[in-house]
N, C-alpha and C positions, 0 to 999 in steps of 0.2 A: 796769443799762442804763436808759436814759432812754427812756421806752415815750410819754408825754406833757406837754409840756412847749411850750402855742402860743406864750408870750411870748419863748421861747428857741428858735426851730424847729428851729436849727443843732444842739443838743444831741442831737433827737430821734435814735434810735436808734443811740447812742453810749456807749458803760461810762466809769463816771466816771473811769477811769485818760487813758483816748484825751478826755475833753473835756479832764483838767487839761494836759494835753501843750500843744491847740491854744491851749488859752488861759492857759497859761504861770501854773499856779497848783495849788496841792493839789488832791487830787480831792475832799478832804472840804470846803475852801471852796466847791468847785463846787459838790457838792452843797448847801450852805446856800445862795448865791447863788441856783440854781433853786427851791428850798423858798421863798425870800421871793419872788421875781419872780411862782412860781404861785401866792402866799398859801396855801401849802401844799395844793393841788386839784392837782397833776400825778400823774402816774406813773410807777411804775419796773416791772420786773423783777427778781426776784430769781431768782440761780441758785444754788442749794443741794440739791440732787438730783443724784444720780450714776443713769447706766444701769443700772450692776449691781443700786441700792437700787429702782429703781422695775422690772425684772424680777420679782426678790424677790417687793415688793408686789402684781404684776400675778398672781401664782399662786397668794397667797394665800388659801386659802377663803374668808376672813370680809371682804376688800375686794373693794369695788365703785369701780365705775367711772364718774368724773361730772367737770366744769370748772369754774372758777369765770373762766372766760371772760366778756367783754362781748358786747352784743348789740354787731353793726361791719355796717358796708355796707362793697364793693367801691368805691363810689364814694359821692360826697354825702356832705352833714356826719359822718356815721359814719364815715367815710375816717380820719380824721383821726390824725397820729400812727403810733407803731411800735408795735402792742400785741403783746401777746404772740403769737405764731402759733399755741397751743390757743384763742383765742377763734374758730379758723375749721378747727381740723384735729385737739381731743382723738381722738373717735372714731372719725375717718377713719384715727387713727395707729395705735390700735391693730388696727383688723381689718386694715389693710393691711402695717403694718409688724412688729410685734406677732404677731397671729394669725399672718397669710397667709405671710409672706418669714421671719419665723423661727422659728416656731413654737415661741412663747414661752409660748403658752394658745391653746387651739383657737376654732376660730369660733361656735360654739355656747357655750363659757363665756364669751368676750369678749361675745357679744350679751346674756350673761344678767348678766351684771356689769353691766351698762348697761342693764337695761331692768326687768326681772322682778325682781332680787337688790333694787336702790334702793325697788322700789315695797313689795316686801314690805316692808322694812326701816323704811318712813314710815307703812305700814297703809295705803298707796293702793292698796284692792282692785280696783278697775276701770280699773289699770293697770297696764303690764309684760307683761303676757300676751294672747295673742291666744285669744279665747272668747268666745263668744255672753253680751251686755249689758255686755264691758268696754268701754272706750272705743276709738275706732280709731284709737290712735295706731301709725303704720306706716312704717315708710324701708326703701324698697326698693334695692337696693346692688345693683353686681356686686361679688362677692367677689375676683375675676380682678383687678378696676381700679378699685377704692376705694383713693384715696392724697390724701396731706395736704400739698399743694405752696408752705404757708406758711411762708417762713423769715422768721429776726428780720431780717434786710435787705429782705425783700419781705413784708408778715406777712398784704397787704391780698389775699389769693389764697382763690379755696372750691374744696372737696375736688372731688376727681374720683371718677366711677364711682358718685354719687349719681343716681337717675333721676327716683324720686319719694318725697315725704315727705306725709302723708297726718295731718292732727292734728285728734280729736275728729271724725273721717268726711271732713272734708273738704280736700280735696285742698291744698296750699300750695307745692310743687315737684312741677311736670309735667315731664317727658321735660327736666332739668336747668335748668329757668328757674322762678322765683318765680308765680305765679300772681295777689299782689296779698291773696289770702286769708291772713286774721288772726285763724281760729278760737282758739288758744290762750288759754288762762286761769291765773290763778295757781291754786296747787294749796298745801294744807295739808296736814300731817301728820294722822294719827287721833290724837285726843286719847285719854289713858290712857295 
């Protein structure tokens, strides 16, 4: 699927089978066509994961849970495009979908898969866990109605049942709106 693609808009969130149809051509020419047109800077989606395999994975002791998601706005330049729908809904999907509706892994491992498991796993001691001197990274959820309303036809949607999200102390989603606050920082692995 055609997730980025400005100089082609029309492609945008379209599988190259359904653009070669409209434009009356292989889907693999298409694909070359867009490849030159974006000088090779667009993007796709790939679908290569089944449900059954990514349950599987979700139970597994030794995985954790993380995205390789884009930073996206709802609106403004970040708009742009069909990106994938985990750059606005990995973690909403699993406590909501996942955890909560089918209790695929409980709410407590899905938090720790995603939060405490990744930190340990990098040596990022003053994070993941909540304890006097770590840092205060915190997203407070209702468990009830935390859900991930981005599909690939709509992908520009943010989770619901998010109140607040709280990074290095200080606040950056109050009662479901952005605050404008840009505490966050990159973070490095422990070297060793």
């Amino acid at each position: 699927m055609i997730a980025y693609a400005p100089s082609r808009p029309e492609a945008q969130g379209l599988r190259l089978d359904e653009i070669g149809r409209r434009w009356g051509k292989d889907p693999v020419e298409c694909a070359f066509d867009i490849i030159e047109a974006e000088q090779g800077k667009g993007y796709v989606i790939l679908f290569q994961l089944d449900e059954a395999d990514l349950r599987r994975a979700l139970v597994h002791p030794h995985v954790m849970i993380g995205s390789d998601g884009s930073s996206l706005a709802a609106a403004g330049p970040l708009s742009e495009g069909k990106p994938h729908p985990r750059s606005y809904g990995t973690f909403p999907r699993v406590l909501g979908r996942y955890a909560r509706d089918e209790g695929v892994l409980t709410l407590p491992v899905a938090v720790h898969k995603m939060t405490g498991m990744p930190a340990a796993r990098l040596g990022l001691k003053d994070r993941g866990i909540l304890r006097k001197g770590a840092k205060a990274d915190v997203v407070a959820f209702s468990p009830e109605r935390v859900a991930d309303p981005a599909t690939y036809e709509d992908p520009h949607r943010y989770a619901r049942g998010i109140a607040h999200v709280i990074v290095n102390g200080r606040m950056v989603i109050k009662d479901g709106e952005h605050t404008g606050g840009l505490p966050g920082r990159v973070l490095r692995p422990a070297s060793g």
